[in-house]
C-alpha positions in Angstrom: 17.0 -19.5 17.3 14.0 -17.7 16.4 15.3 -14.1 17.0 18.4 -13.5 15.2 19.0 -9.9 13.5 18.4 -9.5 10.1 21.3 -8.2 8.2 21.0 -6.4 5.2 21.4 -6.8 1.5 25.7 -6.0 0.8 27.8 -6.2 -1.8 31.3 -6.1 -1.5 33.6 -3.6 -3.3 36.8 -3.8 -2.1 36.9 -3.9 1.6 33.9 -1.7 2.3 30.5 -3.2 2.0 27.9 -1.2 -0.1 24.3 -1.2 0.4 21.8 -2.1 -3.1 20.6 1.4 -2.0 24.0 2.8 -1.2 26.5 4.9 -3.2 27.4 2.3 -5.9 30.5 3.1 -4.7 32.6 2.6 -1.6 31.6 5.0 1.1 33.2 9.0 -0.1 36.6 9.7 1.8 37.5 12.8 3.1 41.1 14.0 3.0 42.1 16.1 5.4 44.1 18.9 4.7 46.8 18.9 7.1 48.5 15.0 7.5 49.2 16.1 11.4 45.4 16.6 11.7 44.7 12.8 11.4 48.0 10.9 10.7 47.3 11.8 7.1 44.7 8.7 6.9 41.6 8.5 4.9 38.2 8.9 7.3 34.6 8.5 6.2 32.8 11.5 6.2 29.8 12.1 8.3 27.5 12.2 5.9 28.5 8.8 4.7 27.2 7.8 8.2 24.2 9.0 8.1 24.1 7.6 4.1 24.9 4.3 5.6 21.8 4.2 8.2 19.7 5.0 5.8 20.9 2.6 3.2 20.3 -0.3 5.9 17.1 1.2 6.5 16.2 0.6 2.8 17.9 -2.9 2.3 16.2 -4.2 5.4 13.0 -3.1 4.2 13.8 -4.1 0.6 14.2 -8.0 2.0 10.8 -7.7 4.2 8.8 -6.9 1.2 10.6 -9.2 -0.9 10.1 -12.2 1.9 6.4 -11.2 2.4 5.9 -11.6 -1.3 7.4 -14.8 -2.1 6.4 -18.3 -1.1 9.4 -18.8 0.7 7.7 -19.4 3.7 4.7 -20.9 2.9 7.1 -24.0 1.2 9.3 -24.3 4.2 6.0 -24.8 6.6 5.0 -27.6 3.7 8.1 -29.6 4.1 7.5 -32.6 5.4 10.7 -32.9 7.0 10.9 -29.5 8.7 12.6 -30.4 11.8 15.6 -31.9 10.0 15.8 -28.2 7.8 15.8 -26.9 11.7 18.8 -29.4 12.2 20.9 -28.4 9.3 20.8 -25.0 9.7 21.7 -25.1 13.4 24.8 -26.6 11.9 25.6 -23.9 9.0 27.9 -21.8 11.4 29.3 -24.7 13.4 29.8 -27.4 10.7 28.7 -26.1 7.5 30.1 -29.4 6.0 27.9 -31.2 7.8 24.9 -28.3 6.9 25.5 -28.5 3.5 25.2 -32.9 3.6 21.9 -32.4 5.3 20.6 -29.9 2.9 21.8 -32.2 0.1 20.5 -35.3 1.0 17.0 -33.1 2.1 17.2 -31.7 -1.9 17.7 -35.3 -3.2 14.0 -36.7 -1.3 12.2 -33.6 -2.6 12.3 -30.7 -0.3 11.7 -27.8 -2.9 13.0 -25.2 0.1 16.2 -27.1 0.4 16.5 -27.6 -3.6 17.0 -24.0 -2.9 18.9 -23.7 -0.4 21.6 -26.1 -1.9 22.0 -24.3 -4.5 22.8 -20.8 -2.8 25.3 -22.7 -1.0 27.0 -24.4 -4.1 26.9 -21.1 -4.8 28.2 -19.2 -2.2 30.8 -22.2 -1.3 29.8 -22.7 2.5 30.0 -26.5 3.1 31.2 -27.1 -0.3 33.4 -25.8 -3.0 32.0 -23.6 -5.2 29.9 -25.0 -8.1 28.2 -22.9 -10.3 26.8 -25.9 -12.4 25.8 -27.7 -9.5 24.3 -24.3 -8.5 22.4 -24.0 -11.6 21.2 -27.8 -11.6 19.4 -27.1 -8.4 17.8 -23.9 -8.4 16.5 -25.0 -11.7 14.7 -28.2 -9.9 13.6 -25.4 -7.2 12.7 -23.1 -10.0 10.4 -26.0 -11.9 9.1 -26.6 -8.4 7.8 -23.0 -8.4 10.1 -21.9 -5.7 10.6 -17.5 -5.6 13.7 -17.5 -4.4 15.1 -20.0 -6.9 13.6 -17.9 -9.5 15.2 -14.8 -8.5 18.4 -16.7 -7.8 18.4 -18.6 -11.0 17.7 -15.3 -12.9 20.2 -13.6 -11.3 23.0 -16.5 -12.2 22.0 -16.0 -15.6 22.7 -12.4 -15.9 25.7 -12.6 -14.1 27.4 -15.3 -16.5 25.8 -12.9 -19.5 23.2 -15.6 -20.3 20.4 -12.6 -21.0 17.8 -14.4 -22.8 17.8 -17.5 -20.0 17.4 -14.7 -17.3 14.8 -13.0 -19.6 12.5 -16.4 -19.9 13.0 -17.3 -16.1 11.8 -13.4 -15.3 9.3 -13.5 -17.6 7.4 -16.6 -15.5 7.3 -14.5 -12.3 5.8 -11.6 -13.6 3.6 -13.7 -15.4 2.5 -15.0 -12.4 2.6 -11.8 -10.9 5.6 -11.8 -8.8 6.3 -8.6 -8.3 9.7 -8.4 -7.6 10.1 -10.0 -10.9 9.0 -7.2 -12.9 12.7 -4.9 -11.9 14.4 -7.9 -12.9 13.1 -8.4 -16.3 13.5 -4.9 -17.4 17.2 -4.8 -15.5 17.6 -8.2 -17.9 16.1 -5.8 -21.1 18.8 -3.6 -19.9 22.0 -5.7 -20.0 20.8 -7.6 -23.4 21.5 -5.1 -25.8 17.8 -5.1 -26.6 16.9 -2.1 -24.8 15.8 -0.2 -27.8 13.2 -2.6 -28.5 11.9 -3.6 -25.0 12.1 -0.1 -23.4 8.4 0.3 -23.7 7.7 -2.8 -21.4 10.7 -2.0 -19.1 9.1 1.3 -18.5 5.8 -0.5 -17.8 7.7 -3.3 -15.5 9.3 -0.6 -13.6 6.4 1.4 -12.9 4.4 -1.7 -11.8 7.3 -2.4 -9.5 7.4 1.0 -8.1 3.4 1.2 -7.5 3.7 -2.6 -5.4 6.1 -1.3 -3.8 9.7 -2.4 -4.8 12.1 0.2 -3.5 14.5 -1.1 -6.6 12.0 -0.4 -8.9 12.0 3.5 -8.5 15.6 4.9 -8.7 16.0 2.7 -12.1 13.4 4.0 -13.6 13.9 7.7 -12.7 17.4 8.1 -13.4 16.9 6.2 -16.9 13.9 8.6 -17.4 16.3 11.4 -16.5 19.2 10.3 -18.9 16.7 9.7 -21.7 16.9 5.7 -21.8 13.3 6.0 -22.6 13.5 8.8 -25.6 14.2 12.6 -24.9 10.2 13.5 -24.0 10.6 11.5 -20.7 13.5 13.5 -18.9 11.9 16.6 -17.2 9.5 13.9 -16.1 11.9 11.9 -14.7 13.4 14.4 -12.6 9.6 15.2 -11.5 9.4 11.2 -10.5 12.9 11.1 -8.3 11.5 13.8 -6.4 8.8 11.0 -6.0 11.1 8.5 -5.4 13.3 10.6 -2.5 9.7 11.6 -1.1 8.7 7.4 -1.0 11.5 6.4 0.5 12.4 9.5 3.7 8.3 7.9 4.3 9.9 4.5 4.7 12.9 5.8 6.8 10.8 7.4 9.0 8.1 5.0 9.6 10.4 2.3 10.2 12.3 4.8 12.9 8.8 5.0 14.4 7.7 1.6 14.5 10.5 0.4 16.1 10.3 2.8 18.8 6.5 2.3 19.4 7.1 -1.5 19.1 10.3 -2.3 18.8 12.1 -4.0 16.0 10.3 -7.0 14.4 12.6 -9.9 13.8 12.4 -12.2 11.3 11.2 -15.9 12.1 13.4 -19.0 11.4 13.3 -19.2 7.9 12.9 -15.4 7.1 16.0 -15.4 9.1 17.4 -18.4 7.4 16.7 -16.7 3.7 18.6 -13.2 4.8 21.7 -14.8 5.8 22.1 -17.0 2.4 20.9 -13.5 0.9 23.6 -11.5 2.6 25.8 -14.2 1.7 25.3 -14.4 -1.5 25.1 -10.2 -2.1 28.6 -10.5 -0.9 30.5 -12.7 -2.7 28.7 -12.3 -6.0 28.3 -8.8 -6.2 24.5 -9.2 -7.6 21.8 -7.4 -8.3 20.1 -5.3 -7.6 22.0 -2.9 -9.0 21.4 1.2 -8.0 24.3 3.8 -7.5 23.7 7.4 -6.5 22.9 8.0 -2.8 20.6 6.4 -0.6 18.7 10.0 -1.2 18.9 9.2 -4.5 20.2 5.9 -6.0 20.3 5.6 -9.6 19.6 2.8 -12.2 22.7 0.5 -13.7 
């Protein structure tokens, strides 16, 4: 139970799943020439495969520093009732019905974890219908709890529905408290409010923070708004300077984690590492959320 694979962080775009640190896009198709060559189908370019490696690379490694970060684990080992969390998720691919009652009656006696986890999965609709105010009602009790992940979940409902200035105040508490991964989520937030103009100063800030503690988000956003002069004209040239940064940062990542895992082999994530990527995953793909980064996996860009 222990042991699963992680999967990483998708969204879906038609039928083809894109990475946070993918194209933005689904994966390029080449045409070939002649129809006879290859029944005159669509086929995804080599390069997109190697993209696509990469991209995972990124995503996985994305989730491992945002796990390590958060208190995710340290609330689930808290719980008093941890071996009835173990239960209910044992059940979440066999009866998620039944998974989502045990979640919800674990919510309702106070489990801050599973205050959580309800609300991803009124959210996502596995074991339920989907509720986005029943959603909201709980990651907000997680969130007032001082539960990461409902932060970031509870931020991230917020911008999606266009609520800007709720997503700004919830965003606004984590890095106040010095959650990092808060800090590319406030200035995305900046971003989509229309207020960009007067908060670009403390985006710029946010995002270099995020970069320097290591949020592999936080980089492409800020170079490729440094490079299309979101931050005034006088930053572009050294935006271009910072991508190269940002390309350098993350080929390190790719190949380190290439040589970990064949020194070590690959580390899995424990139960409720595990248990927080699949409701991530989840969630990535049927909500299309953030974060948000186009380009390549060379070179993703901001939103």
């Amino acid at each position: 139970m222990y042991r699963d694979n992680q999967r990483s962080i998708i969204a879906a775009v038609g039928s083809e799943p894109v990475s946070i640190f993918g194209c933005g896009n689904p994966p390029a198709i080449v045409m070939f020439a002649s129809a006879q060559s290859c029944g005159g189908g669509p086929v995804k370019c080599i390069f997109c495969k190697i993209c696509e490696e990469r991209a995972a690379i990124l995503d996985r490694k994305y989730f491992e520093w945002l796990e390590a970060l958060s208190n995710n684990q340290a609330l689930a080992k808290q719980d008093p009732d941890l071996q009835r969390i173990n239960d209910a998720y044992d059940l979440l691919k066999t009866d998620s019905a039944e998974s989502f009652r045990q979640f919800l009656a674990l919510a309702e006696s106070g489990s801050v974890w599973s205050m959580a986890t309800i609300g991803r999965l009124f959210e996502t609709a596995e074991g339920t219908d989907r509720d986005l105010v029943q959603a909201e009602a709980w990651y907000s009790r997680a969130y007032e709890a001082g539960s990461d992940y409902a932060l970031i979940w509870l931020g991230q409902l917020y911008l999606r529905s266009n609520r800007f200035e709720k997503a700004i105040d919830v965003f606004r508490t984590g890095v106040d408290r010095g959650f990092a991964p808060a800090m590319y989520y406030l200035a995305l937030s900046y971003w989509k409010s229309g207020d960009w103009p007067r908060k670009r100063s403390e985006a710029m800030s946010l995002l270099e923070r995020g970069f320097e503690a290591g949020d592999l988000a936080a980089g492409p956003f800020l170079g490729h708004s440094m490079v299309r002069g979101r931050f005034g004209w006088q930053h572009m040239l050294a935006g271009l300077q910072f991508l190269i940064k940002v390309v350098e940062a993350q080929a390190k990542v790719i190949e380190d984690d290439k040589a970990g895992r064949e020194d070590i082999g690959e580390n899995r994530p424990g139960f409720f590492g595990r248990l927080a990527a699949s409701f991530w995953t989840a969630s990535q793909a049927r909500t299309g959320t953030t974060p948000e980064t186009g380009g390549t996996s060379f070179l993703p860009a901001g939103p």
